[in-house]
N, CA and C atoms as a LAMMPS dump frame, in Angstrom:
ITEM: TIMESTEP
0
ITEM: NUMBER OF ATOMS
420
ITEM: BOX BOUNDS ff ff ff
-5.0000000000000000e+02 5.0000000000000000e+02
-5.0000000000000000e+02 5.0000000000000000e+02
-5.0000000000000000e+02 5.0000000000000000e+02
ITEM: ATOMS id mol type element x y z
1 1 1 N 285.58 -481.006 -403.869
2 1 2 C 285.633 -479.559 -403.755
3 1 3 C 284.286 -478.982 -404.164
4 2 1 N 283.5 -478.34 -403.31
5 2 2 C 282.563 -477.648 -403.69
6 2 3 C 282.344 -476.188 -403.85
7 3 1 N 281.594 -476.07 -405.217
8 3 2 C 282.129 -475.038 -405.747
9 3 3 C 280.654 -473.891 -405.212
10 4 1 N 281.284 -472.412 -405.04
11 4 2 C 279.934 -471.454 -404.342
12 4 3 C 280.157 -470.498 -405.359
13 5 1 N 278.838 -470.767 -406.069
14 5 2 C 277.904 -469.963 -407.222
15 5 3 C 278.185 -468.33 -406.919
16 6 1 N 277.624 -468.021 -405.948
17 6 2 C 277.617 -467.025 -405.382
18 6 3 C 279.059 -465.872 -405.392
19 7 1 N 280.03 -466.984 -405.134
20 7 2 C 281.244 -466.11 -405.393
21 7 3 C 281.93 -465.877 -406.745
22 8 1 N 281.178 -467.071 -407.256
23 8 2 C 282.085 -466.791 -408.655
24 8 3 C 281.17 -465.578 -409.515
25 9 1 N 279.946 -465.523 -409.006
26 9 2 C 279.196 -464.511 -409.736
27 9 3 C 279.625 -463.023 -409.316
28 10 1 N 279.833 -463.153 -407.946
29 10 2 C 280.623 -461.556 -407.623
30 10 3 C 281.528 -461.559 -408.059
31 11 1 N 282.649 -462.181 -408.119
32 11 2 C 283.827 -462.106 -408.948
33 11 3 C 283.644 -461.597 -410.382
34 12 1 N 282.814 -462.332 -411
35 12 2 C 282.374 -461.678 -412.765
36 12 3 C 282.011 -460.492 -412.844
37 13 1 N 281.038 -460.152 -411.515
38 13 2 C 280.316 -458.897 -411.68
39 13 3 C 281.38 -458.114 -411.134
40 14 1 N 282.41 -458.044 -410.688
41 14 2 C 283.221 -457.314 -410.038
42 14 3 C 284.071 -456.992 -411.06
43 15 1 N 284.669 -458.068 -412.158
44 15 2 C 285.469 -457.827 -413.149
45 15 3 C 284.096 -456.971 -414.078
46 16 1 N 283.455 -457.177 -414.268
47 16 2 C 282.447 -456.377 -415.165
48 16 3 C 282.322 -455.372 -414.942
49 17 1 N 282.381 -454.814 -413.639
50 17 2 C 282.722 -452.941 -413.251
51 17 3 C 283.533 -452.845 -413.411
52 18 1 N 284.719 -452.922 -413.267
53 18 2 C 285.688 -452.681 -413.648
54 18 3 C 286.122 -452.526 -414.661
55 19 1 N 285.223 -452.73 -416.073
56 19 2 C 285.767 -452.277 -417.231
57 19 3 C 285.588 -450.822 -417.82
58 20 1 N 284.8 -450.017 -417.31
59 20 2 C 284.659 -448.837 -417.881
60 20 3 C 285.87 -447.919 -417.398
61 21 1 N 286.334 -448.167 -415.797
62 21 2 C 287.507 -448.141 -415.831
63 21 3 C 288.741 -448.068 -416.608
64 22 1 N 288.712 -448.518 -417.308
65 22 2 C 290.063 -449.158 -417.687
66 22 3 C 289.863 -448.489 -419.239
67 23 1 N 288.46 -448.97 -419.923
68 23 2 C 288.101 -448.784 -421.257
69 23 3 C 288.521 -447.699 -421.499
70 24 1 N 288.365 -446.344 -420.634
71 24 2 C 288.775 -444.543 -420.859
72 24 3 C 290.134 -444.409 -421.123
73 25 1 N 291.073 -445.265 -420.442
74 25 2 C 292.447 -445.026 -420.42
75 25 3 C 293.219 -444.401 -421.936
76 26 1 N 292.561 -444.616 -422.927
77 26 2 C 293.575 -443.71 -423.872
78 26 3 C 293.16 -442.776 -424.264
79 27 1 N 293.973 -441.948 -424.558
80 27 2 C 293.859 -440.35 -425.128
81 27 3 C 294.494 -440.014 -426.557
82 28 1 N 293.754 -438.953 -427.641
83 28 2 C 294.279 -438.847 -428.947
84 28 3 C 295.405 -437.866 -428.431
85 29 1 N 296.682 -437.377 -429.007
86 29 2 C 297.13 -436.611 -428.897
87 29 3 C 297.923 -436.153 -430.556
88 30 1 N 298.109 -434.912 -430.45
89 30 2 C 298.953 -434.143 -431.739
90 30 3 C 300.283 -433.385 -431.247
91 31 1 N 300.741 -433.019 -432.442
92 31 2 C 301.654 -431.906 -431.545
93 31 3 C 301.385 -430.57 -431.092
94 32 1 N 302.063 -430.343 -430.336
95 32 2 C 301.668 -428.981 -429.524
96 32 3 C 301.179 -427.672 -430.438
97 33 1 N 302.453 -428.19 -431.849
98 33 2 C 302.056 -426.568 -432.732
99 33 3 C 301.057 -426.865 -433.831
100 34 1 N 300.145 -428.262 -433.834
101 34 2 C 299.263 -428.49 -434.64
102 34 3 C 297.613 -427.53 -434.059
103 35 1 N 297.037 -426.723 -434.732
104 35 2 C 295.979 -425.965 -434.433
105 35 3 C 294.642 -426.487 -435.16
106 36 1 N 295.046 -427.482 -436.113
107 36 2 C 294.092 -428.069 -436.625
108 36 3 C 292.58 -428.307 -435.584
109 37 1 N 291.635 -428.523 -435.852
110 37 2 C 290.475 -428.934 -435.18
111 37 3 C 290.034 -430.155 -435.458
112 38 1 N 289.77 -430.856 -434.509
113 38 2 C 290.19 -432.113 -434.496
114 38 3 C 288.862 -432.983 -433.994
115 39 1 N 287.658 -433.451 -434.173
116 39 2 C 286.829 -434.435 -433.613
117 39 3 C 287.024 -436.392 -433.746
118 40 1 N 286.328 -436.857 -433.508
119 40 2 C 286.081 -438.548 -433.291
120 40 3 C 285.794 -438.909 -434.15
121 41 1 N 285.243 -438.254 -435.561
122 41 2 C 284.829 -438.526 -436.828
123 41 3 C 286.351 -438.13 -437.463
124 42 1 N 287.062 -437.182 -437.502
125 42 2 C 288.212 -436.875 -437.881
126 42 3 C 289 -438.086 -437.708
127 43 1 N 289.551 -438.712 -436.54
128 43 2 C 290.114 -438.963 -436.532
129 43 3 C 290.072 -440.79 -436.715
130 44 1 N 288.553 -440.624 -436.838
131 44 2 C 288.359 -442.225 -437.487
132 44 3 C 288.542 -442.828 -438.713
133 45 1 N 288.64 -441.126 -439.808
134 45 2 C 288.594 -440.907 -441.031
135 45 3 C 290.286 -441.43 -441.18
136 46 1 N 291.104 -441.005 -440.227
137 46 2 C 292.121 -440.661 -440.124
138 46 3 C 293.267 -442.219 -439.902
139 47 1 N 292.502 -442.941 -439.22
140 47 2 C 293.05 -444.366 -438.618
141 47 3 C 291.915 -445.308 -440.127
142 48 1 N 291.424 -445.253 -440.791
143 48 2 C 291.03 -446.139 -441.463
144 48 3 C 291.415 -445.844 -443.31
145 49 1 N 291.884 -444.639 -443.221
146 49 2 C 292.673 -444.174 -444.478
147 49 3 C 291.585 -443.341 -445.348
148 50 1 N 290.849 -442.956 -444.546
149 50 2 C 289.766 -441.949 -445.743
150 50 3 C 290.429 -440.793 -445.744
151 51 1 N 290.926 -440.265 -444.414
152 51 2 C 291.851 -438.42 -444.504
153 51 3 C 292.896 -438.496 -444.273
154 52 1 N 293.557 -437.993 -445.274
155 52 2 C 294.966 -438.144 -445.816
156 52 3 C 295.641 -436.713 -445.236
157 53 1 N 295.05 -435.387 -445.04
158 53 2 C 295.201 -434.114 -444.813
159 53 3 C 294.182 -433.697 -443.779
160 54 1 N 295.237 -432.47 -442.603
161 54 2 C 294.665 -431.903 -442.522
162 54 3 C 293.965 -430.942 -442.998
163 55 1 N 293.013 -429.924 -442.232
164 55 2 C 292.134 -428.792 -442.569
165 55 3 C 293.152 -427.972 -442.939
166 56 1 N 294.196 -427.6 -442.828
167 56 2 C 295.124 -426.58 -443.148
168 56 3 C 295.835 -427.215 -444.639
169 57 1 N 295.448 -428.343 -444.711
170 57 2 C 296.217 -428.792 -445.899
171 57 3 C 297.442 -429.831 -445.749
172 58 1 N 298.164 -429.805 -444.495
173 58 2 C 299.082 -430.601 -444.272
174 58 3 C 299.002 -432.086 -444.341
175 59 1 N 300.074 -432.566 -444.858
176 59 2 C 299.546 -434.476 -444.783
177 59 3 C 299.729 -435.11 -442.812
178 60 1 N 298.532 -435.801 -443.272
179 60 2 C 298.372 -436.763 -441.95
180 60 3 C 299.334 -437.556 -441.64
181 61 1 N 300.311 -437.472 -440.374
182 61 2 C 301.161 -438.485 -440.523
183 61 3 C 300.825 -439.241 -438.831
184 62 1 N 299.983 -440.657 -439.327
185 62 2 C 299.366 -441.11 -438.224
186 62 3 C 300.183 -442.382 -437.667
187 63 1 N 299.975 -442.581 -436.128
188 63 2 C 301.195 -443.075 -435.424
189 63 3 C 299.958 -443.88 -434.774
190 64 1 N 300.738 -445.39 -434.901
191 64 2 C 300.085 -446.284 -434.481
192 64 3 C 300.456 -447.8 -433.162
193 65 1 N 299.901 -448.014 -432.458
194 65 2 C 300.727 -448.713 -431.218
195 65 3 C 301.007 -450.445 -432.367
196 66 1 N 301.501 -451.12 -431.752
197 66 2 C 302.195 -452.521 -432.375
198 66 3 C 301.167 -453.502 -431.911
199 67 1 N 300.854 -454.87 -432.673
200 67 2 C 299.87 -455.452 -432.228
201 67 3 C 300.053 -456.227 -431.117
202 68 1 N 299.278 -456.885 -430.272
203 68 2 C 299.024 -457.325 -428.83
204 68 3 C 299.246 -456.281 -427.746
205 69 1 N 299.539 -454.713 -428.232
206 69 2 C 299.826 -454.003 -427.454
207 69 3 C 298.235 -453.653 -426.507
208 70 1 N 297.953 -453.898 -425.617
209 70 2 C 296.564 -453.513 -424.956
210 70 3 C 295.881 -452.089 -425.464
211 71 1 N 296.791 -451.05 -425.058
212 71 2 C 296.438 -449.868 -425.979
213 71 3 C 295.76 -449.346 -427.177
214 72 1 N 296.451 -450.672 -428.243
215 72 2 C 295.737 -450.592 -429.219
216 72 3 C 294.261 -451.048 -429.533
217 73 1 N 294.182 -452.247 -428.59
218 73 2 C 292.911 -452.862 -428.592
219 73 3 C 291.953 -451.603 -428.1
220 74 1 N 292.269 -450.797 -427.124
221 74 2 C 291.328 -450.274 -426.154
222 74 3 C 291.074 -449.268 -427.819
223 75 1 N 292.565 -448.157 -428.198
224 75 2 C 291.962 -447.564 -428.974
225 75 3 C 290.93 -447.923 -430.138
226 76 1 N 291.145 -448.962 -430.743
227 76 2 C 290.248 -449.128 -431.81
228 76 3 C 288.735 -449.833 -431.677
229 77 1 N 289.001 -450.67 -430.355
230 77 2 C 287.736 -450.585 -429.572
231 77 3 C 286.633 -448.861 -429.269
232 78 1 N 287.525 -449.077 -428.344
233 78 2 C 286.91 -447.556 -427.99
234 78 3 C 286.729 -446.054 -428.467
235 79 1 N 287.565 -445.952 -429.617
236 79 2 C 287.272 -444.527 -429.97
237 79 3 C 287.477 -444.944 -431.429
238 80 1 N 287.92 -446.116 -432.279
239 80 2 C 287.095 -446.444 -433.87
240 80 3 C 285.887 -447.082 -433.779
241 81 1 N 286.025 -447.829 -432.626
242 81 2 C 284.741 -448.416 -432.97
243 81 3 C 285.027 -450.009 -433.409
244 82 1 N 285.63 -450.551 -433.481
245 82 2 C 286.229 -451.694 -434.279
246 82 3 C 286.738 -452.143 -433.768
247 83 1 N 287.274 -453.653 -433.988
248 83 2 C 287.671 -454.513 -433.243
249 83 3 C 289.686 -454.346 -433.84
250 84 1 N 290.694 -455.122 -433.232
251 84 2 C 291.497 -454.964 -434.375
252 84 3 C 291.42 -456.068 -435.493
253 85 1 N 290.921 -457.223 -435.103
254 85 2 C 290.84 -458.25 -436.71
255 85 3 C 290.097 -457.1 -437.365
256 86 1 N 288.898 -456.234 -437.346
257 86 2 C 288.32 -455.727 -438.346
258 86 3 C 289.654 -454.152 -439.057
259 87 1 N 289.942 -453.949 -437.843
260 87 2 C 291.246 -453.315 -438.565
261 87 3 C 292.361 -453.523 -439.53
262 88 1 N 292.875 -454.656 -438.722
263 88 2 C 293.711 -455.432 -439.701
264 88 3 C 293.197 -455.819 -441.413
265 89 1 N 291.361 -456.406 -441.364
266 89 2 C 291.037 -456.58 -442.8
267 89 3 C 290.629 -455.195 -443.084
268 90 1 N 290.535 -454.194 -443.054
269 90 2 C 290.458 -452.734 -443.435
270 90 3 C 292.409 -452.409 -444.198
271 91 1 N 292.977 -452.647 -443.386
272 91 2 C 294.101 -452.017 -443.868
273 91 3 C 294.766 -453.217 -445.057
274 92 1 N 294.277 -454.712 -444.308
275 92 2 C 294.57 -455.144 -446.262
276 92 3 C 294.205 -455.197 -447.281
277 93 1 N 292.544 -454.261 -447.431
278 93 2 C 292.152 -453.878 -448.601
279 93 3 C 292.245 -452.832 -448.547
280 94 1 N 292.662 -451.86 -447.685
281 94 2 C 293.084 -450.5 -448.421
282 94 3 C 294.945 -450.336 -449.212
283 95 1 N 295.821 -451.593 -448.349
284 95 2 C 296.711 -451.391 -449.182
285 95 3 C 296.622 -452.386 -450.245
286 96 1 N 295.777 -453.343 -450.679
287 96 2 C 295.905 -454.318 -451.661
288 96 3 C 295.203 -452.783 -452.552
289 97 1 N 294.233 -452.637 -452.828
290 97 2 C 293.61 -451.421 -453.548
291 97 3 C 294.427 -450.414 -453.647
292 98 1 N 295.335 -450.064 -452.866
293 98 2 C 296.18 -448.806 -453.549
294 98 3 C 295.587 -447.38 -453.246
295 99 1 N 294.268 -447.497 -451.813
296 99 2 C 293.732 -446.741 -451.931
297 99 3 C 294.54 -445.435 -450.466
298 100 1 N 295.433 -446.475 -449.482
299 100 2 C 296.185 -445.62 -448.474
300 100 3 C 297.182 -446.68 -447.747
301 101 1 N 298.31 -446.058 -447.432
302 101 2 C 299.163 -446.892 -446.428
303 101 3 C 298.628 -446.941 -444.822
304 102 1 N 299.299 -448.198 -443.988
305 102 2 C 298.729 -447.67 -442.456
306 102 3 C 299.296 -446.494 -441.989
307 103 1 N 298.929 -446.17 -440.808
308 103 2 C 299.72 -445.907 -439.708
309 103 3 C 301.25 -446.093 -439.452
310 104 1 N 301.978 -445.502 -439.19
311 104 2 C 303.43 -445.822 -438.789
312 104 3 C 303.52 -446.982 -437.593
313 105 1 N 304.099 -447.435 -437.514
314 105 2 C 303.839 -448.527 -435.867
315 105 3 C 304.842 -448.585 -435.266
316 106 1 N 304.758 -448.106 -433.751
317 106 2 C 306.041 -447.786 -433.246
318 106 3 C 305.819 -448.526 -431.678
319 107 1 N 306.491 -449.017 -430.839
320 107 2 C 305.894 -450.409 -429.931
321 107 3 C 305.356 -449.711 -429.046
322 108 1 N 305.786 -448.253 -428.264
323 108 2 C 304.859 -448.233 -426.944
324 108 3 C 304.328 -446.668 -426.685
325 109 1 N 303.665 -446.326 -425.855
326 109 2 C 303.808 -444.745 -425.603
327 109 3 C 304.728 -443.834 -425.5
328 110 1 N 306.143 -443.89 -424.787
329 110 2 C 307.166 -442.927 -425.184
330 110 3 C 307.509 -442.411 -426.262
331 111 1 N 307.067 -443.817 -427.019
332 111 2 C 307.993 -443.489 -428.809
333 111 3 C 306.666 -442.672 -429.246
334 112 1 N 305.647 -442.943 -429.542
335 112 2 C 304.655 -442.239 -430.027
336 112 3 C 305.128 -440.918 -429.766
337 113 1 N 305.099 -440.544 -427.92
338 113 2 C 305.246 -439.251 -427.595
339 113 3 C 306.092 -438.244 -428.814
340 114 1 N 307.783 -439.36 -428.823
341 114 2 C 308.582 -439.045 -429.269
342 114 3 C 307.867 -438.445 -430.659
343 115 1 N 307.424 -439.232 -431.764
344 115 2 C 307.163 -438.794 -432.618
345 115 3 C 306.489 -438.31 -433.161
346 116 1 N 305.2 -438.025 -432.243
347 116 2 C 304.248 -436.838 -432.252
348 116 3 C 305.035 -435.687 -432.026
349 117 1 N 305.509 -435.487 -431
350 117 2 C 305.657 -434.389 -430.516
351 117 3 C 307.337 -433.665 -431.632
352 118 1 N 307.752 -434.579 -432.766
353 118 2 C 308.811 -434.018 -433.356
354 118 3 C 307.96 -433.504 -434.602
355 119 1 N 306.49 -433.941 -434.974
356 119 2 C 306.316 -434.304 -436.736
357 119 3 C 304.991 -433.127 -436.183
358 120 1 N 304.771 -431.93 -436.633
359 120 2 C 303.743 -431.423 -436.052
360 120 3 C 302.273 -431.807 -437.109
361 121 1 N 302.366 -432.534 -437.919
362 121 2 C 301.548 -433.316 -438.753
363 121 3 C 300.825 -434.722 -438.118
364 122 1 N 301.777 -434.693 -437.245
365 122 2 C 301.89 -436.214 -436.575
366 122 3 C 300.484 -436.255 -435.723
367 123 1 N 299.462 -437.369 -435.468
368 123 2 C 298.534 -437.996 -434.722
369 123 3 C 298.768 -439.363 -434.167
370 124 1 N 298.728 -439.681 -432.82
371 124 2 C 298.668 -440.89 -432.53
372 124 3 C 297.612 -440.703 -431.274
373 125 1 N 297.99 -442.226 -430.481
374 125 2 C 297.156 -442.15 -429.103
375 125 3 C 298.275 -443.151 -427.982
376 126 1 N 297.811 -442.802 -426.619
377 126 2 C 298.647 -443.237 -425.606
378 126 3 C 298.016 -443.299 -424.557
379 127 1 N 298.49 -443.734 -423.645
380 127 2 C 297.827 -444.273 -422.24
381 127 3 C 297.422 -443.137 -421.454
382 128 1 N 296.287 -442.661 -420.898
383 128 2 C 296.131 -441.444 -420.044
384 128 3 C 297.433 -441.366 -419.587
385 129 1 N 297.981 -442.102 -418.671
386 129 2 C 299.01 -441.882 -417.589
387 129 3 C 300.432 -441.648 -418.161
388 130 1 N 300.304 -441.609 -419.598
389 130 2 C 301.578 -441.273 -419.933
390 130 3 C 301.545 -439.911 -420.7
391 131 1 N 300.964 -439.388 -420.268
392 131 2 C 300.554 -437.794 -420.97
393 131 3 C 301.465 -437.19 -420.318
394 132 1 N 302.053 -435.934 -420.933
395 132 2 C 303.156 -435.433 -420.661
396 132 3 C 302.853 -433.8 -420.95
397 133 1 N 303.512 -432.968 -420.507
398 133 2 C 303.53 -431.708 -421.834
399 133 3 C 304.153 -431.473 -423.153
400 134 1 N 304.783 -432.781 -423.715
401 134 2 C 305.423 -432.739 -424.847
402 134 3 C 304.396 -432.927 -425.946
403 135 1 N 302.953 -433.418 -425.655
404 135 2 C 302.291 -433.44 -426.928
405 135 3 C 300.707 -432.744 -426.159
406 136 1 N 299.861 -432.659 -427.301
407 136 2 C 298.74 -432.019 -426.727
408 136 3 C 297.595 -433.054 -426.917
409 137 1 N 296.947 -433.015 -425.318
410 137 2 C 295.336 -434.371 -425.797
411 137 3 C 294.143 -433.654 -426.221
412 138 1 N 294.099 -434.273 -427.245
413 138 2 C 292.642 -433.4 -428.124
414 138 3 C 291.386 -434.884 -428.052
415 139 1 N 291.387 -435.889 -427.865
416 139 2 C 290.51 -436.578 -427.386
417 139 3 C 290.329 -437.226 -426.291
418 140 1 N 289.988 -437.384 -425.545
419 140 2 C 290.077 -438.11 -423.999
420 140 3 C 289.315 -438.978 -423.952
């Protein structure tokens, strides 16, 4: 069997465009009656246990996807910045230290929806395509 260089390199380069694609797919969302102001520094503060409260004073109650979920990879890739092993050792020295609990972890986008959109304290993230009018996207 002889193998052609040529195709397997378009193939790579073809999967290699295709990632910015895909990388955008999640969105932050809150609840509808949260007015808080909200940036990418906020909410990094927010997923790694430095902000506990919002600007109004209310506690952060942050909603998080389940692990091997793709979602999650993209979010903490793409909008912490981090890988999830570096997540995972973040959250066992912030709860061995006593310094914050995680995220709630709930398995997919509906439920998030669900519980964003009941806890108006509530922050999570979800798949572009599952955006709804039940919660509001403040990061894209």
């Amino acid at each position: 069997m002889k193998v052609n260089l040529r195709s397997i390199a378009a193939m790579v380069m073809a999967a290699i465009m295709a990632l910015p694609a895909w990388a955008g797919d999640v969105v932050v969302i809150v609840n509808k009656g949260n007015s808080n102001a909200v940036d990418k520094a906020f909410i990094v503060k927010v997923y790694t246990g430095e902000a506990k409260a919002w600007a109004d004073g209310g506690p952060v109650f942050a909603v998080d996807q389940g692990e091997g979920n793709p979602v999650r990879a993209d979010f903490y890739g793409n909008i912490l910045g981090k890988s999830v092993a570096n997540m995972k050792a973040l959250w066992a020295q912030n709860i061995f230290a006593g310094k914050a609990l995680p995220p709630k972890i709930v398995d997919q986008d509906a439920e998030v929806k669900k519980v964003v959109g009941a806890n108006k304290n509530a922050i999570g993230y979800i798949s572009a395509s599952s955006v709804d009018d039940t919660v509001k996207v403040i990061v894209k």
